[in-house]
C-alpha positions, 0 to 999 in steps of 0.5 A: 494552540490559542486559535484550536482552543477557542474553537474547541478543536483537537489535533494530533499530528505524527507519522507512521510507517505503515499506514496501509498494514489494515489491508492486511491480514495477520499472516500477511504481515508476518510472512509477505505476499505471494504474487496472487494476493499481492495483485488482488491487493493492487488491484482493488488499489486502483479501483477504489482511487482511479477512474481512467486508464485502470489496467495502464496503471495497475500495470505501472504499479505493478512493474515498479513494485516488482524487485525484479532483481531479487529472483528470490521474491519473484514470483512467489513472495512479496515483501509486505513493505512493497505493498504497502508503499503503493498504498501509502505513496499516492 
């Protein structure tokens, strides 16, 4: 653009469907979560971005976060996409 050149300015614009995948490790990745790991994650989320009303909101994140119609991944492992969508939909 005209206005950026002038300034001197570089921009890049895209999308990425997991912003939050630095959070994780390798095996994390490639296996999911279990519940422990999943709340330490969650956790540290809403230390680092919030400042009232902690344990409300861990516990929101938490409760809609939480395929509780899938007894299958509750309460051993965790989809790594749900995690990562807490991180990436503030």
């Amino acid at each position: 653009m005209p206005v950026l050149e002038k300034r001197g300015l570089s921009v890049m614009f895209g999308v990425t469907e997991a912003d939050g995948f630095p959070q994780l490790n390798r095996e994390q990745i490639q296996e999911g979560l279990d519940v422990s790991a999943r709340n330490r994650l969650f956790r540290t989320y809403v230390r680092n971005v919030y400042h009232h009303h902690l344990q409300e909101i861990y516990l929101a994140i938490t409760k809609e976060y939480t395929d509780w119609g899938n007894p299958a991944q509750h309460p051993y492992v965790v989809s790594r996409i749900e995690a990562v969508e807490v991180l990436i939909d503030r």
